[in-house]
Structures are given as structure tokens and as C-alpha cells.
N, C-alpha and C positions, 0 to 999 in steps of 0.2 A: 381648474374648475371655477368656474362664475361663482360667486358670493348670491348670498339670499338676497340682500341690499342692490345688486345688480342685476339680478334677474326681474325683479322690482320696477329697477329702474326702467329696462327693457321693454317689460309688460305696459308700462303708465306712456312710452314711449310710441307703443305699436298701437295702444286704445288709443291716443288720442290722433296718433293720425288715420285712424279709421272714423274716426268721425270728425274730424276735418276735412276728409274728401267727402264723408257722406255730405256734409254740412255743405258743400262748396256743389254742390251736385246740381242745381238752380243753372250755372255757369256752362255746364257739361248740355244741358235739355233745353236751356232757352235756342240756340243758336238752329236746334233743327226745326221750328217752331213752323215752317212750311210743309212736314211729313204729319201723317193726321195720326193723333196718339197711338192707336192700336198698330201700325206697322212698326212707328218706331219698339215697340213693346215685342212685338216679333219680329222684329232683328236683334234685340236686347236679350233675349232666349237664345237663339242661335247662335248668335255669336261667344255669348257666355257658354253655351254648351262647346263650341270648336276650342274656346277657349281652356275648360277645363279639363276639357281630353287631350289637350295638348298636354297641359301640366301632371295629368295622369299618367301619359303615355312617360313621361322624363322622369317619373319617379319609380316606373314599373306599378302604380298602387289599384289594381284594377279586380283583387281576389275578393273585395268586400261586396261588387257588382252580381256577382251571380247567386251569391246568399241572397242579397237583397233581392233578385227577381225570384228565387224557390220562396220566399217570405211571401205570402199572400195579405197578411196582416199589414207588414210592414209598408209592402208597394201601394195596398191600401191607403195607410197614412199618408204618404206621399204623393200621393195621387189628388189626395185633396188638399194638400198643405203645397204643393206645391201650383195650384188653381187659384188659390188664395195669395199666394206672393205673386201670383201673376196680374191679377187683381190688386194688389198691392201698386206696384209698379204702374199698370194702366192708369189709376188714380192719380198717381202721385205724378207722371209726365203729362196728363193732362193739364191739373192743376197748373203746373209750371209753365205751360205756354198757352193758358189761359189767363195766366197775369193775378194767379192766387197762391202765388208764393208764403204768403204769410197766415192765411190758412190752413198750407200744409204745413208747415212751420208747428202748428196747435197743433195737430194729430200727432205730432211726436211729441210734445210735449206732454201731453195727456196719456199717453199709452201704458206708462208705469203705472197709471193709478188704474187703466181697465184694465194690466196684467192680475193687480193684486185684485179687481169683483170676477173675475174668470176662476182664480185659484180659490175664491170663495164659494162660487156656482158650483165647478164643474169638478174640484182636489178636495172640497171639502176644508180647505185651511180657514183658520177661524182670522175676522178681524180686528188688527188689536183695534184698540181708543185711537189712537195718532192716525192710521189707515183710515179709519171710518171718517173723521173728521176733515184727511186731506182729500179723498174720495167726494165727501160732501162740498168741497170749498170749491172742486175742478168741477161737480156739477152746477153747481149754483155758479160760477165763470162761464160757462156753456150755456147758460139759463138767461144769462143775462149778454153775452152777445146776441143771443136768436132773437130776446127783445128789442135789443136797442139796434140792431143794425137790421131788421127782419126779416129774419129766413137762420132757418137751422145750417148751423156747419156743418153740413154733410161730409165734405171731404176732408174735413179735420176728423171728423167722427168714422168714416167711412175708412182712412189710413190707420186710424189707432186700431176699429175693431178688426179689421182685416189683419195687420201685424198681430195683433195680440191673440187670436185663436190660430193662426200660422202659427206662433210659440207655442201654444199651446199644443196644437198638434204634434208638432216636433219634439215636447216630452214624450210622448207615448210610443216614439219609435225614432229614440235617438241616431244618429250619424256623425261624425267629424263635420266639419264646415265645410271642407272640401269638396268631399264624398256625397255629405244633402245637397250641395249645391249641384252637383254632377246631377243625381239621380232626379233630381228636380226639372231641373233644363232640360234632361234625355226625356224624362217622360212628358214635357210638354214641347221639346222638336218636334216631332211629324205635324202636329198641328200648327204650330208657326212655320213651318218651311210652307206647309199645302196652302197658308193663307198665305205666304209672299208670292205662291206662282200664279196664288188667284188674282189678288191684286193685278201684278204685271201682264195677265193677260185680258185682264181689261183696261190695261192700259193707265191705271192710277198709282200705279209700283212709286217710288219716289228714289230707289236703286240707280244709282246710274242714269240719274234724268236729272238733278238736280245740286250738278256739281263736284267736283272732288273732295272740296270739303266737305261735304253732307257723306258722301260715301264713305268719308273716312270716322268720320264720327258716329255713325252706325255701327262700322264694324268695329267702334274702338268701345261701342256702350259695353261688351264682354269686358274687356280688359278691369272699365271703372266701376263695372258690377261686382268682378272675384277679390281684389285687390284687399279692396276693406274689409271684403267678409273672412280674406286670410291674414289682412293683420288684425281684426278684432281676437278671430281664434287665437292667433299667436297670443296676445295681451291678456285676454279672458283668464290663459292659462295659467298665466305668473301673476292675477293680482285678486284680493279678495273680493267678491261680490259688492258689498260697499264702496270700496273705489269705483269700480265699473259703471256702478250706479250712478256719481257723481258725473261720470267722464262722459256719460252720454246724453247728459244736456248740450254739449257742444256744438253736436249738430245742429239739433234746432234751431237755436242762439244765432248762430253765423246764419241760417236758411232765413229768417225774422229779421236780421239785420240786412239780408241781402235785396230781403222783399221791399222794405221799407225805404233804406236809404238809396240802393241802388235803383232797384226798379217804380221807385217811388208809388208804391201800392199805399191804399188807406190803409190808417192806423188813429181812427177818430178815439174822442174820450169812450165811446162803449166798446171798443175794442182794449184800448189799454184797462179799461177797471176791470174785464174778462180776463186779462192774461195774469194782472194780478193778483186777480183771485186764486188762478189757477196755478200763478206762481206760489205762494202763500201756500197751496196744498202740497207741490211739490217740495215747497222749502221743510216742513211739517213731516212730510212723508221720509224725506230723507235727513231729518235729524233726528228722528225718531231711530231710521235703520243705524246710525251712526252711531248714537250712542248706545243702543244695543250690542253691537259690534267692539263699541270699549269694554263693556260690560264685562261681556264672555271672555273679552283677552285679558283683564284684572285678575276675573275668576281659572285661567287655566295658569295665569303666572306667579297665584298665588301658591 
């Protein structure tokens, strides 16, 4: 039997390379930069759905699918939580072969802090003093890029709030990672397959027109879509909330270096005093959770 200390280890193991590949994801979306965002996005559905029915089918795990469609409530949720990561998505490959790497880079940064004004809105959770104050430092970061570079970050803004009410949704009619991922991709196939036949028969498909590697890399975005959202699950489940927390700046981090040094995207002085601000609220935000987190393990060790 695995020890606690290695299960541990495991978990810190599978998080970070879940968002090591999310982080590295810039490297995956620039290359098809000739297919126009919304196809690649519907072949990133599809494929992900063939995808996860394959891995369905190899586990036998399919008995959770026909509760979920008698659930009217639940398909519900899904239904719109899964419009929303598709929108997710659309955003975030636009972005990227758009040559604004580094403003989506900000939308995951900042998402932590519109998780906690969501559970303030819409769960009623109160915010402590360290929240309100990191929440305030990521606004006033926000405030002052739309100043000084001007124009509002939309798609820094537009990734956080679109992930962050998709989480949100996903409390209200929980599923394994898997499983939401399935039912998410099944219920927006029909409409990504009817937009690829539309596409190709007006002749603008990007399928099979545009290379073997482009072909390959469409139907491999499935693969780079489940992978880390099955080793996040895996990790989530072996480490406390507060590690997780920490372990998911990673992405961004790599996605901001990737923008900057590689893709040599701006990062003038009103971008950096933004990000620092905004760092400074996350730095806030999570020592705040951290030492709470010690707190409670003194008090049950004691």
C-alpha cells in the first residue's frame, strides 16, 4: 500500500504536469494559426469527444451517462457550462494566434480572485480582509493596464469570467473529470460536427487541405485537451486545496514567459506595474489561504 507521503508525492507530481502542459499550450495553437479560431474549436470538441469515448469504452464506465441524460436539471447545467468552456476555448486559441499570448496569460492569473467575487455573489460566502484586499490590488492591476496601454483586457477578462462561472456551474451538478468532460463534448458534438460539414462544403474546411501536419494536430487537440484535465483529477485528489492553489500559477507563468520571450509580444512598464499589482494580490490571496491551512492543522494536531 502507498504511504500518505507518496501519495502526496504523486498527486504534486500529476498537478504539476497538468499545468505544464496547460502552460505549454501557446506551442500546441500557434502552429495551426492558418485554420480560423472557431474550426479549430470544432475539431477540439470532436476530437476530444472521440477521444473520451474511446477511454470510456476501455474502462467499461458508461452507467453514469443515462442518469445524467433522465437528470433534466443536471443536462441543464451542462448544457450551459459546457457553452461556456467552449467559449473558453474559442477565446483562448484566438488569442493565441492573434499574437496575445500574454494577455491570456492575465486571465488565468486573475481567475482565482473572480472565483472568490462569484462565491461572494452567487454562494453567499463572505470575504475575509486578505480576499477583499487581493481582489482590490487585481482590480486596480486591470485598471491600470486599460490606462496605460488603452483599451480594456477583454480577453484576459473574458477567460477568467467565462472559466470562473463554467466552475461555478460545475458546483451545482457535480461529475468526475472524465465523465463532465464526456458529457460536455457529447452535448456540444452535433453542433461542431454540422459546423465542419458546413465549413467544407463551402469549401473553407481547413481538414485535409492544409497539410498532414495541420491534420494531425486537430485531431491530436482531443488528446491535449483530456490528458491534463485527467491528470489534474488524478492530483486534485491526493493533495490539499492549498497546494493546488499554489500549483496552478504554473500555467500562466510558462504561458507569460512564452509570450514575452519567445513570441516577443509587449510587456511595456504599464503592463509590468499591472501584473504586479496583480501579482501582489495573488501573492496576498494565497498566503492568506496558507496560513489558514496551518492554522487548522495545529488546531486538529493539537
Amino acid at each position: 500500500m502507498p504511504t500518505s507521503r507518496q501519495e502526496t508525492s504523486r498527486g504534486v507530481l500529476y498537478a504539476v504536469g497538468a499545468f505544464f502542459i496547460w502552460g505549454l499550450f501557446p506551442l500546441y495553437w500557434k502552429p495551426l494559426h492558418d485554420v480560423p479560431a472557431l474550426q479549430i474549436l470544432c475539431h477540439r470538441i470532436v476530437w476530444s469527444a472521440v477521444f473520451v469515448a474511446l477511454v470510456l469504452l476501455l474502462q467499461r464506465n458508461w452507467g453514469w451517462l443515462a442518469d445524467s441524460v433522465r437528470d433534466t436539471r443536471r443536462l441543464g447545467i451542462f448544457a450551459l457550462s459546457s457553452f461556456l468552456l467552449s467559449l473558453n476555448w474559442l477565446i483562448y486559441i484566438w488569442a493565441v494566434n492573434d499574437g496575445r499570448v500574454v494577455e491570456a496569460s492575465l486571465g488565468y492569473f486573475i481567475n482565482p480572485l473572480v472565483n472568490v467575487l462569484l462565491g461572494r455573489f452567487f454562494l453567499g460566502e463572505r470575504l475575509t480582509r486578505p480576499q477583499a484586499g487581493a481582489v482590490g490590488l487585481a482590480a486596480l492591476g486591470v485598471a491600470w493596464i486599460t490606462i496605460g496601454v488603452g483599451s480594456l483586457p477583454w480577453v484576459a477578462l473574458g477567460l477568467a469570467g467565462t472559466f470562473g462561472v463554467y466552475g461555478l456551474l460545475r458546483k451545482q451538478a457535480s461529475l468526475p473529470s472524465l465523465e463532465g468532460l464526456a458529457l460536455e463534448t457529447f452535448l456540444m458534438l452535433p453542433l461542431a460536427a454540422a459546423a465542419l460539414l458546413w465549413f467544407e462544403s463551402r469549401g473553407s474546411g481547413g481538414f485535409g487541405h492544409l497539410g498532414v501536419t495541420t491534420d494531425l494536430l486537430l485531431i491530436g487537440g482531443g488528446v491535449v485537451t483530456a490528458i491534463p484535465l485527467l491528470l489534474f483529477a488524478s492530483g486534485a485528489r491526493r493533495l490539499k486545496l492549498a497546494t493546488v492553489g499554489l500549483i496552478q500559477y504554473l500555467g500562466p507563468s510558462i504561458q507569460l514567459l512564452l509570450g514575452v520571450l519567445l513570441y516577443q509580444e509587449p510587456f511595456g512598464p504599464e503592463r509590468a506595474v499591472g501584473f504586479a499589482l496583480i501579482w501582489s494580490g495573488l501573492a496576498l490571496y494565497s498566503g492568506a489561504g496558507l496560513l489558514g491551512y496551518w492554522k487548522q492543522r495545529r488546531l486538529q494536531q493539537a
